[in-house]
C-alpha positions, 0 to 999 in steps of 0.5 A: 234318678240322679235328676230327683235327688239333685232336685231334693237337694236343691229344694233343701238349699233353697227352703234353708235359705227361709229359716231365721238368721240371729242369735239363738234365744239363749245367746239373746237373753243376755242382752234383752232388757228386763220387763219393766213393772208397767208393762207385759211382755208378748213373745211372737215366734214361728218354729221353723217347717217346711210348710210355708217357709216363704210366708212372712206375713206381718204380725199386728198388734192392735193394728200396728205391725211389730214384726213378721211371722218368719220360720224359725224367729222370734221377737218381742214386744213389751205392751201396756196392761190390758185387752189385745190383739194379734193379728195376722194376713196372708188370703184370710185374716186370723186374729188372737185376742188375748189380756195381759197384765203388768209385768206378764209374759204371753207367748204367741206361736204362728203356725201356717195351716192350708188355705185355698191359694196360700196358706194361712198363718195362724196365732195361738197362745202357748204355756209357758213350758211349751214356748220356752222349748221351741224358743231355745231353737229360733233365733232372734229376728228384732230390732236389735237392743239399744 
């Protein structure tokens, strides 16, 4: 029985290793600059589970990566208005396309689903209300601000 537990505790240690490490979302909008009128902001973010904690695939936006699904992140990335695509990789391919327009905010949530040899992380649009909920969680995992 002591066996098991230890067990679960090491688990524990090891899948809290996998979270994000950075400053919370609130700590973090201080320094975040402000949306230029030109542009649309996407904010990427994957809350933080125990389901697939060592999957981190890349995010791509229109083919170019931008970040990395990590439990417990976020990121953003300021886009030119219009058509997009998120996507993300792990044994299947699982793409998002979305619009946005000049000076629009999309929040991007990941989330990993059963695959048949990895899981499959997956792209969703959220409101507004929702992602600003998990996002309070999450710490920051991009570049830092310049």
């Amino acid at each position: 029985m002591k066996i098991i537990k230890l067990g679960a505790i090491a688990l524990l240690a090891a899948l809290t290793g996998c979270a994000a490490t950075g400053p919370k979302f609130a700590d973090q909008q201080v320094s975040t600059p402000k949306l230029t009128a030109e542009q649309g902001r996407v904010y990427f973010y994957r809350v933080n589970s125990f389901v697939g904690g060592a999957l981190r695939p890349d995010i791509k936006l229109d083919g170019a990566a931008v970040g990395q699904s990590k439990p417990g992140g976020y990121f953003y990335v300021d886009a030119a208005p219009g058509a997009h695509e998120a996507q993300t990789s792990t044994e299947a391919t699982n793409k998002l396309t979305f619009v946005l327009d000049k000076g629009e905010t999309k929040y991007v949530r990941t989330s990993v689903s059963m695959g048949v040899l990895v899981g499959h992380v997956k792209p969703e649009l959220v409101g507004q209300e929702e992602a600003l909920k998990e996002l309070s969680e999450l710490s920051y995992i991009g570049a830092p601000a310049k």
